[in-house]
Backbone as CSV, one residue per row, in Angstrom:
resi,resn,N_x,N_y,N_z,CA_x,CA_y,CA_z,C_x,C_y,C_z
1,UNK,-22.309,7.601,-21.496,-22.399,7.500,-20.054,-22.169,6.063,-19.594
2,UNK,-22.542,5.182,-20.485,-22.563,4.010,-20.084,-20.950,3.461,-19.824
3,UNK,-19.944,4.036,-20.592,-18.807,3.907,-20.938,-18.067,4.102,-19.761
4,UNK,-18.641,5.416,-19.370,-18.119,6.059,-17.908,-18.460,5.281,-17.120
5,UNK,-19.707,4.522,-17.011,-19.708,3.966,-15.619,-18.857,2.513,-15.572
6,UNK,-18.834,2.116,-17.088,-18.211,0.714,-16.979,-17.041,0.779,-16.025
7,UNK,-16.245,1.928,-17.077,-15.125,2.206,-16.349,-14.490,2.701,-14.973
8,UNK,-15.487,3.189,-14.715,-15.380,3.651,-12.965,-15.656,2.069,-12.118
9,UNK,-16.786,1.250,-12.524,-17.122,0.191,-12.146,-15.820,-0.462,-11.993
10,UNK,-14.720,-0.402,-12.886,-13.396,-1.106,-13.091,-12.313,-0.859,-11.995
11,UNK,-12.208,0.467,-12.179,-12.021,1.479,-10.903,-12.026,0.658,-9.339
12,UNK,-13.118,0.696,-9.241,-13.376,0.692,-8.005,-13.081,-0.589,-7.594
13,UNK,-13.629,-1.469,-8.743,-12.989,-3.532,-8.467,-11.523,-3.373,-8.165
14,UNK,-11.095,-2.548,-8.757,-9.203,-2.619,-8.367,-8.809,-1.787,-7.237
15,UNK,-9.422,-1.312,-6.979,-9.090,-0.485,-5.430,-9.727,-1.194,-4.249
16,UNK,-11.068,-1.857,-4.662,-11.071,-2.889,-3.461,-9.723,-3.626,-3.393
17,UNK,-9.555,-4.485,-4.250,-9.049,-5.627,-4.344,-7.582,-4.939,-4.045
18,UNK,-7.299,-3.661,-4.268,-5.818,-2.819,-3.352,-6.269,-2.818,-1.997
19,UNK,-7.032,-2.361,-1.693,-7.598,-2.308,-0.424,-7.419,-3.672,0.748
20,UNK,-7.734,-5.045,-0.056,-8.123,-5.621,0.647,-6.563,-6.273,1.233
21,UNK,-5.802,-6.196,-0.358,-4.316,-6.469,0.104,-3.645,-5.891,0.901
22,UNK,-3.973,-4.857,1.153,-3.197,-3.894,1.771,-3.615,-3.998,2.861
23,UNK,-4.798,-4.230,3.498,-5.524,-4.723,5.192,-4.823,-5.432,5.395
24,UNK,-4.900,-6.920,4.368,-3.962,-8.311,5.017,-2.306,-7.873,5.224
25,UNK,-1.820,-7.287,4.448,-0.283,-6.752,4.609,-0.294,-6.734,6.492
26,UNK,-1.353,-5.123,6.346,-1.373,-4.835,7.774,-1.341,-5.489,8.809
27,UNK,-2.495,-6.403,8.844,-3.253,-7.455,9.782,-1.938,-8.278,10.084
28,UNK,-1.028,-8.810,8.892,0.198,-9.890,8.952,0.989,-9.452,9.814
29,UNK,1.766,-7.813,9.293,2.634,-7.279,10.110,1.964,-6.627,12.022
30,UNK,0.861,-6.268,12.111,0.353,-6.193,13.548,0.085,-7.631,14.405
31,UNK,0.032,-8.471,13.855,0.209,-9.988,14.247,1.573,-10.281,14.788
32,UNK,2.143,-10.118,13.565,3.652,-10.498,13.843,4.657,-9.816,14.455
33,UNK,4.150,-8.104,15.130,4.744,-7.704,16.120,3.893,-7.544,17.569
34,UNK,3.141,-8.062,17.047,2.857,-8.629,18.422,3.290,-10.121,19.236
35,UNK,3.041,-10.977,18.159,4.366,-11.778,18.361,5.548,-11.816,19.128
36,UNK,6.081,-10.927,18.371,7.396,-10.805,18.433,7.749,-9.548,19.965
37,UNK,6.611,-9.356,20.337,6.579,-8.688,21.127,6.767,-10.007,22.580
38,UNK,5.306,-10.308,22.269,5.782,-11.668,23.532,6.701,-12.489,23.739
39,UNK,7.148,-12.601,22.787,8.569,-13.376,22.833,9.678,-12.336,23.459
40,UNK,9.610,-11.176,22.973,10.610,-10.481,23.832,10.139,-10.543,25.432
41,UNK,9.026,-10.241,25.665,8.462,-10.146,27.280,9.181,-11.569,28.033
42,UNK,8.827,-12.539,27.028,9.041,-14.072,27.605,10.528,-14.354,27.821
43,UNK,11.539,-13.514,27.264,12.849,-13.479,26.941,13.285,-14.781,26.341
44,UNK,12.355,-14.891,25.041,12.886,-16.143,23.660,13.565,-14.926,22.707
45,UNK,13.544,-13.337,23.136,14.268,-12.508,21.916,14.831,-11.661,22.729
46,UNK,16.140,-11.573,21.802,17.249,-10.420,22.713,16.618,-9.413,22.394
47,UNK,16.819,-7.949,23.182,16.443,-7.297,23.190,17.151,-6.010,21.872
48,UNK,18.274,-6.138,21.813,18.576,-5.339,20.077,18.313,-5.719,19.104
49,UNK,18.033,-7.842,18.835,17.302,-7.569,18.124,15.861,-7.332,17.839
50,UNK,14.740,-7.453,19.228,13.817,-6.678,19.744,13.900,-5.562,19.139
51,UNK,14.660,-4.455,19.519,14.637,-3.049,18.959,14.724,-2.962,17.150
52,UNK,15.730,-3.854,16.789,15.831,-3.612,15.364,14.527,-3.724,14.722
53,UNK,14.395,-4.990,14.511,12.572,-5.267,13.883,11.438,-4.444,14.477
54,UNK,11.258,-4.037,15.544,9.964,-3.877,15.915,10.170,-2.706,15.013
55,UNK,11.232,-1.955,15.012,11.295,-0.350,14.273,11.496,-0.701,13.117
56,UNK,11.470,-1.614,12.585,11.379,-1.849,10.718,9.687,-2.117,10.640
57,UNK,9.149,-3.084,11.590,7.862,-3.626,11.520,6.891,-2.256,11.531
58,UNK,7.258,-1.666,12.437,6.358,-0.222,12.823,6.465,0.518,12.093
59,UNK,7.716,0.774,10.905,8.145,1.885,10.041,6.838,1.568,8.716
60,UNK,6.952,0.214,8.487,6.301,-0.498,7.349,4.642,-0.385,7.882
61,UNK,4.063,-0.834,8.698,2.940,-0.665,8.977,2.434,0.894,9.103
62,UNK,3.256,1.760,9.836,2.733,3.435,9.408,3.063,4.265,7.924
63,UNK,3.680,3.272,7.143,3.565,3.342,5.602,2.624,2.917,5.260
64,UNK,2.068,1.714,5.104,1.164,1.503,4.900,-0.676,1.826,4.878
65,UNK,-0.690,2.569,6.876,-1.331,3.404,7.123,-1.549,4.472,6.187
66,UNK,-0.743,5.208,5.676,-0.736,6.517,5.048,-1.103,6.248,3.695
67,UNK,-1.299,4.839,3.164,-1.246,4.728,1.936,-2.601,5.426,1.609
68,UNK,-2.495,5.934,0.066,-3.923,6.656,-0.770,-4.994,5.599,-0.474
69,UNK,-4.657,4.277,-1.092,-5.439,3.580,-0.752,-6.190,2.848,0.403
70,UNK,-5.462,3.517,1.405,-6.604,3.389,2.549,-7.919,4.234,2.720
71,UNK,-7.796,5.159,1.865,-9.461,5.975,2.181,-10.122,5.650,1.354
72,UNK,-10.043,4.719,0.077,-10.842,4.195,-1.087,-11.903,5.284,-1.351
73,UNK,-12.588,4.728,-2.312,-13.612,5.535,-3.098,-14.495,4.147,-3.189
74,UNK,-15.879,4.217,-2.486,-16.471,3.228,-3.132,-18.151,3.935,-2.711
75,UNK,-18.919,3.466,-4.250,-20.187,4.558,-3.806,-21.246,3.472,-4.700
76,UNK,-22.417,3.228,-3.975,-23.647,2.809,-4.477,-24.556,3.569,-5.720
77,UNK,-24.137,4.938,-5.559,-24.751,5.694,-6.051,-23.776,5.754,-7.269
78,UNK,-23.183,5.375,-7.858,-22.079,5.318,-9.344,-22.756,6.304,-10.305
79,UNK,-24.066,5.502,-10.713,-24.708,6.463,-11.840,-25.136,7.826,-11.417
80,UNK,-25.596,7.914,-9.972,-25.674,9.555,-9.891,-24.325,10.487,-9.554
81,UNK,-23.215,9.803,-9.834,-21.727,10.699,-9.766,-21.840,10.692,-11.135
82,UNK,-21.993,9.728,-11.929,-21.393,9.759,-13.408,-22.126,10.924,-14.041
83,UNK,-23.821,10.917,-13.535,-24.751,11.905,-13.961,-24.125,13.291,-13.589
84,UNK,-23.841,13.469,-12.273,-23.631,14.720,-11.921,-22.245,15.262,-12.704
85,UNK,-21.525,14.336,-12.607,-20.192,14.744,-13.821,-20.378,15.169,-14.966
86,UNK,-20.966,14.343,-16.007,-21.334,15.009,-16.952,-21.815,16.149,-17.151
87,UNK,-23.059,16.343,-16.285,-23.532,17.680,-16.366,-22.855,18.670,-15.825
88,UNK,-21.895,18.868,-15.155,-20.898,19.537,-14.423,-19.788,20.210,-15.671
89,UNK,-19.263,18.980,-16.444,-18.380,19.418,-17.959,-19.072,19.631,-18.584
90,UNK,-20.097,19.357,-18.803,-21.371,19.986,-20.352,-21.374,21.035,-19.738
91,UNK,-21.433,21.779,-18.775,-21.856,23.369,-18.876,-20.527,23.805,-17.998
92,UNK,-19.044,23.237,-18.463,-18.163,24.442,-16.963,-17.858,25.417,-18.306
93,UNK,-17.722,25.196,-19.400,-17.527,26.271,-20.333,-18.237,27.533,-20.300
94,UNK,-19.732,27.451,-20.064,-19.927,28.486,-19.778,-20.843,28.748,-18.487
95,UNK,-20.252,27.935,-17.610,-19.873,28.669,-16.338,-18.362,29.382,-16.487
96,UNK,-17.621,29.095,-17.150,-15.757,29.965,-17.248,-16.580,30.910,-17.733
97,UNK,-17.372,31.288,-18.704,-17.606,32.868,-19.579,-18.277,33.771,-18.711
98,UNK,-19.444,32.765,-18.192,-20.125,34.101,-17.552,-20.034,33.988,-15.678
99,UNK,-18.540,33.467,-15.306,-17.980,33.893,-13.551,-17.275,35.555,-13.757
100,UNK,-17.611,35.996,-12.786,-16.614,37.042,-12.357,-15.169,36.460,-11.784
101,UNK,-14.525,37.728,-11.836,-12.985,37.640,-11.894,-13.156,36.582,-10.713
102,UNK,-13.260,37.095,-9.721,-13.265,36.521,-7.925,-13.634,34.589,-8.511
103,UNK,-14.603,34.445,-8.862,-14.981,33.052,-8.969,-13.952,32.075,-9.942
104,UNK,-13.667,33.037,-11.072,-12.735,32.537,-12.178,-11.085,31.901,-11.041
């Protein structure tokens, strides 16, 4: 068990640390079309190339949005998932023998 939790512990350090890159990505590119927004208002940017970027900037930031790693996994409770796991595979064997068809 201990093994399991190291490793989930590992887990989760690398999905912050995806996580956190992936905010700043965001944060950079919503900065920088906003930016680039006032500058168009102010007319320091033509307006096609206005259109070009903002729709590359916006394409990349609602990628990003969607990424897996925006809903993370992060839990205080580690050892009572690791607990409940185990005991979950120590007995699905025979929970498979004795389910009816419907549950199987």
């Amino acid at each position: 068990m201990v093994y399991i939790n190291i490793k989930l512990k590992r887990k989760l350090a690398t999905n912050l640390k995806d996580n956190i890159q992936l905010k700043k990505r965001l944060t950079e590119l919503q900065t920088f079309l906003g930016e680039m927004e006032e500058k168009y208002v102010l007319g320091r940017l033509e307006g096609h190339l206005y259109e070009k970027y903002s729709e590359k900037y916006n394409w990349e930031i609602r990628k990003l949005e969607q990424e897996p790693g925006q809903k993370g996994f992060d839990s205080s409770n580690r050892e009572k998932i690791v607990e409940k796991a185990i005991s979950i595979a120590g007995t699905i064997s025979q929970d498979w023998l004795s389910a009816d068809f419907v549950r199987k």
